[in-house]
C-alpha positions in Angstrom: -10.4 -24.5 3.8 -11.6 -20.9 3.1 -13.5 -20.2 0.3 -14.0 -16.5 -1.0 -16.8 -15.6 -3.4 -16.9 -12.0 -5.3 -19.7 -10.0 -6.6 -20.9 -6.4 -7.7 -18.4 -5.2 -10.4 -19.4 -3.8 -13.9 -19.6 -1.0 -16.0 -20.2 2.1 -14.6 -20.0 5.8 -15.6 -17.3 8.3 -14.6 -18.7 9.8 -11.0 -20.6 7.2 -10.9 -21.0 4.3 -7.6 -20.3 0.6 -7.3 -20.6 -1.9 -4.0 -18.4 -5.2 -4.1 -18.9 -7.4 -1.5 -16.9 -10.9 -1.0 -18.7 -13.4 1.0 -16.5 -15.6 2.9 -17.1 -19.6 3.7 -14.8 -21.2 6.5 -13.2 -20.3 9.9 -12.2 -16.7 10.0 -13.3 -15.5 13.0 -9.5 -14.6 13.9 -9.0 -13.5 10.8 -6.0 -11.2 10.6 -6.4 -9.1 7.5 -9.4 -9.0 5.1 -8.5 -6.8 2.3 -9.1 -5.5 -1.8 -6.4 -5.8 -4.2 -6.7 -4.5 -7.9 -4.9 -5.1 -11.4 -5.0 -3.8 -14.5 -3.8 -4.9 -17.8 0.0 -4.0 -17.7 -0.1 -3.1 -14.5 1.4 -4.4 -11.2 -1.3 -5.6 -8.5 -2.3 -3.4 -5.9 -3.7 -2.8 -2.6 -6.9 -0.8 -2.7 -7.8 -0.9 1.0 -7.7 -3.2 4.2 -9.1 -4.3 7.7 -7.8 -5.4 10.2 -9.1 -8.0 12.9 -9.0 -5.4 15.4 -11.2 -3.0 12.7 -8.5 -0.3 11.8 -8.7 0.2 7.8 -6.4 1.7 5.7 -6.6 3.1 1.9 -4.3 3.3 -1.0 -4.0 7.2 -1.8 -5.4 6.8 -4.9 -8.9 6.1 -2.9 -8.7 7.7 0.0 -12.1 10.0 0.6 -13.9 8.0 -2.2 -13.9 4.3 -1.5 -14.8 2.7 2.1 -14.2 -1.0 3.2 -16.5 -2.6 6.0 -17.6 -6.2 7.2 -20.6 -7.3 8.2 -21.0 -8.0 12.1 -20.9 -12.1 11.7 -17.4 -10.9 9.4 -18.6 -13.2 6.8 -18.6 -10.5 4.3 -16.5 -7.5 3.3 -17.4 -4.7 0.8 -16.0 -2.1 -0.7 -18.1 1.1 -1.4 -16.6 3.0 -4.3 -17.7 6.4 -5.1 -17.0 9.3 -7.6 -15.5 6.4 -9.7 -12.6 7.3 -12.5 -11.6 5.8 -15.0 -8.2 5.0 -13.6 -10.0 2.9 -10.8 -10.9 0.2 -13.8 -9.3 -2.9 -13.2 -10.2 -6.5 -11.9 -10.7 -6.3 -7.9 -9.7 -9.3 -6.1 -10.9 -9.9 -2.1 -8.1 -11.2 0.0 -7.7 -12.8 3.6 -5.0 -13.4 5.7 -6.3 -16.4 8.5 -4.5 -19.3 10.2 -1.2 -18.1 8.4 -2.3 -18.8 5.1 -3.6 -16.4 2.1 -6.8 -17.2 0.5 -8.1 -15.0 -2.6 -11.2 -14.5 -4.2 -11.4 -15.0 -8.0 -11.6 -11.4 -8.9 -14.4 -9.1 -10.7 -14.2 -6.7 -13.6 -14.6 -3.0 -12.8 -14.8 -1.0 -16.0 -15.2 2.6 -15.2 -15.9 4.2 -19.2 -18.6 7.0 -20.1 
């Protein structure tokens, strides 16, 4: 079974940084998609930005040029480097995986972006 466990969200200033990271327990060496989702209140669930086994990312236009996703070399863990942060970027940010056919998620951690 794969296990994912979230950290690094707060409160943070407009402009301001924030580093998530999601360590993963379990067999995903063959992982096929690690990725971070968002949702916030009234709001439909997103994807923020992805990797692929094979290392090709991708980015939700919203983010594109201020946040960056990245793994570890063991891929145990993925982050998600937010910069110049707005205050349309708070929501709950929730790590997915995509191994062995089967979706595994993270329990999600507040990002509250507020001056």
């Amino acid at each position: 079974q794969v296990q994912l466990v979230e950290s690094g969200g707060g409160l943070v200033q407009p402009g301001g940084s924030l580093r998530l990271s999601c360590a993963a327990s379990g067999f995903i060496l063959n992982f096929s998609l690690m990725a971070w989702y968002r949702q916030a209140p009234g709001k439909q669930r997103e994807l923020v930005a992805a990797v692929t086994g094979g290392g090709s990312t991708s980015y939700a236009d919203s983010v594109k040029a201020r946040f960056t996703i990245s793994r570890d070399n063991a891929k145990t863990t993925v982050y998600l480097q937010m910069n110049s942060l707005k205050p349309e970027d708070t929501a709950v940010y929730y790590c997915n995986v995509l191994v062995s056919g089967s979706n595994y998620w993270g329990q999600g951690t507040q990002v509250t972006v507020s001056s």
